[in-house]
N, C-alpha and C positions, 0 to 999 in steps of 0.2 A: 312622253310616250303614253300611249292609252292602252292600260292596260286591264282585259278580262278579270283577275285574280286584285281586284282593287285593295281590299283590306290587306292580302297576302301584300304586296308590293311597298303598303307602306310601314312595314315592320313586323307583322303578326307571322311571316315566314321563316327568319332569324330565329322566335322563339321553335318552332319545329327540330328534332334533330335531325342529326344527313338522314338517317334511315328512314324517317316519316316525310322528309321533302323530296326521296327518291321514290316511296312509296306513292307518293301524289301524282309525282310524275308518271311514275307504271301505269294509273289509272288512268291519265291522259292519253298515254301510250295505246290503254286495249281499248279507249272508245275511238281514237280515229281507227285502228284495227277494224273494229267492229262494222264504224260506217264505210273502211272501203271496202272491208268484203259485203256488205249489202247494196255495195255501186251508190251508194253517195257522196259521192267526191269533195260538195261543198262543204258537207258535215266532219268530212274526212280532214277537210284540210283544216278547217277552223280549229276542230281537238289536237293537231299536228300544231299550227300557232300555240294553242295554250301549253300546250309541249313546251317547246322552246323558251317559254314567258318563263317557266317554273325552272327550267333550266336553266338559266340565266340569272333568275333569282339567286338560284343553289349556287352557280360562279360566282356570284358576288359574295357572298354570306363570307366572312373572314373564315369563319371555321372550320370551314370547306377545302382551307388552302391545300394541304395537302392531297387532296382528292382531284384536284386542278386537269391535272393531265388527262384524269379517265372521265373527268366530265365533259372537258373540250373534244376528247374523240366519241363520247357519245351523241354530244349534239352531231358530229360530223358523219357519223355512221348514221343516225336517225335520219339527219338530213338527206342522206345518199336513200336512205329507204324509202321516203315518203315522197319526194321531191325532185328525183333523181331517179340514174339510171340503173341504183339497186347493185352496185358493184361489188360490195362488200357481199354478196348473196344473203342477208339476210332473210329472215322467215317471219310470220306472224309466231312461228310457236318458242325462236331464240329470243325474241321479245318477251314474250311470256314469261319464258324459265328465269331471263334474266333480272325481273323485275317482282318476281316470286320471290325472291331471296329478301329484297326489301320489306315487302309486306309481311313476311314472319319474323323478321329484324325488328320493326316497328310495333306489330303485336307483341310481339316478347321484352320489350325495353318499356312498355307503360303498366 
């Protein structure tokens, strides 16, 4: 696989805890936001990939195990948001709230 997040992917993500590798992910999350609300699609979808890369990261991480279920329905709700026909009616701003939580998680744990 080739992946964007190169140092991440070959171990430097492991050291991160859930809350700082979900946190990554939120900021993934609000730049494809960002470029599709400014109608950049390409830029939109490539932050959407790195999405997924860091996601997928975070499935694999052992530590994670317990977290399994609500990481797999967020790739699949993300997916449905970005890539998709948006069924789950997600918003830019439940993206947001939802990935707020990580970011003060991870500030407050270092």
């Amino acid at each position: 696989m080739n992946y964007q997040h190169k140092s991440l992917a070959l171990g430097r993500w492991k050291e991160l805890s859930f809350f700082e590798q979900m946190a990554n992910i939120g900021s993934e999350v609000e730049r494809a936001i960002k470029w599709k609300n400014k109608s950049h699609s390409e830029y939109s979808r490539l932050a959407f990939e790195r999405t997924l890369e860091l996601l997928d990261l975070t499935v694999s991480d052992i530590k994670n195990k317990s977290y399994l279920k609500e990481l797999m329905r967020l790739r699949e709700v993300l997916a449905d948001y970005f890539a998709f026909s948006n069924q789950y009616h997600s918003t830019d701003e439940l993206w947001r709230s939802y990935f707020s939580a990580f970011h003060t998680a991870a500030r407050l744990g270092k």
